[in-house]
N, C-alpha and C positions, 0 to 999 in steps of 0.2 A: 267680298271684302275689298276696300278699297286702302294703298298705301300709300299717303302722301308724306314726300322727303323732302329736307330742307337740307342744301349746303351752304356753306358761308365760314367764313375767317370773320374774327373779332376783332374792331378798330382800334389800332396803337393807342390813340386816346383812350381807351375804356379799358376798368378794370375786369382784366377775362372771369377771374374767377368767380368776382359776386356777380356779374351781370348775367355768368352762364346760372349763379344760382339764382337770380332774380327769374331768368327765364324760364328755366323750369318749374318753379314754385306755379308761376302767372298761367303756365301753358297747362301745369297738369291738373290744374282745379279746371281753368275755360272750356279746353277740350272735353273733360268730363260730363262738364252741365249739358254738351251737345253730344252726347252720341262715342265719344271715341272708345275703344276699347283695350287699347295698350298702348302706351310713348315709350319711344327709347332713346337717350344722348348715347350718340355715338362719335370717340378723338380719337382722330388716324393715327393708327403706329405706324404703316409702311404701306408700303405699293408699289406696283411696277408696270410697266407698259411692253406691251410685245408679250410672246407666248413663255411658258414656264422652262422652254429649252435655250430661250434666248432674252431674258427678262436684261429693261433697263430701267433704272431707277423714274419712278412717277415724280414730276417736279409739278409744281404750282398747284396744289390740289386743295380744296378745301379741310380745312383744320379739321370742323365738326361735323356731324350730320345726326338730322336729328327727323327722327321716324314715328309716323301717328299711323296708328288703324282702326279705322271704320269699317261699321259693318254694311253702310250702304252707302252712295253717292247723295243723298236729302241732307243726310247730318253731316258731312262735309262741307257742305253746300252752306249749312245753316249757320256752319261753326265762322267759315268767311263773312258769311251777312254779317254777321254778333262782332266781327274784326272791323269791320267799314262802316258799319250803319251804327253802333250804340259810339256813348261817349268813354265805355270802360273799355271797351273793344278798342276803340281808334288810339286812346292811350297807352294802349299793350302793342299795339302793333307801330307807331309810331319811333317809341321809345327801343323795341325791337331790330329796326329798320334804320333807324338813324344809330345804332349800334353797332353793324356789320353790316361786311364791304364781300362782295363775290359773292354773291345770294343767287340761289338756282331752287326751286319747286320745282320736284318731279311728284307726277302720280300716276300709280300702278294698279293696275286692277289684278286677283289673285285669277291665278292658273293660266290656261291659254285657249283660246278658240278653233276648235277644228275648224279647215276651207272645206268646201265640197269640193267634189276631184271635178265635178261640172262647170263650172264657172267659167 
């Protein structure tokens, strides 16, 4: 399973609430046709930086984050082709991207890899 996340704040110019619904609509039919198997929006309540016995407030953190899962690394892969190479693709992504400001993709792949103790 692979988990690709998106952070980003929405541009003072642009209205947050329809364009977050625009973007969802747009992402959960596209990511569909390729491969994905659950999306989720996620809007920060709180945060904190430092350990739970000495926590300080999390400043400058992205508003949203928004979480796709795939079930392999091909339909990922394929759902970016479909983002940069078609014209409905470059359209979504465009309008997307020229909407939000502090943009970071992360991806995760599930669980974790034993080392060998030999190496």
């Amino acid at each position: 399973m692979i988990r690709v996340v998106h952070l980003f704040n929405v541009r003072d110019t642009v209205e947050e609430s329809a364009f977050i619904e625009w973007l969802e609509a747009r992402l959960g039919t596209a990511t569909r046709m390729h491969g994905c198997v659950e999306r989720k929006t996620w809007v920060l309540l709180d945060g904190f930086e430092g350990s739970y016995r000495a926590p300080s407030p999390a400043k400058n953190r992205p508003k949203y984050v928004i979480e796709a899962y795939w079930t392999d690394q091909q339909s990922a892969d394929r759902f970016r082709r479909w983002l940069l190479e078609t014209a409905e693709g470059r359209e979504l992504h465009d309008r997307w991207f020229s909407s939000v400001t502090d943009h970071t993709t992360l991806r995760y792949v599930e669980g974790w890899l034993p080392v060998p103790a030999d190496m």
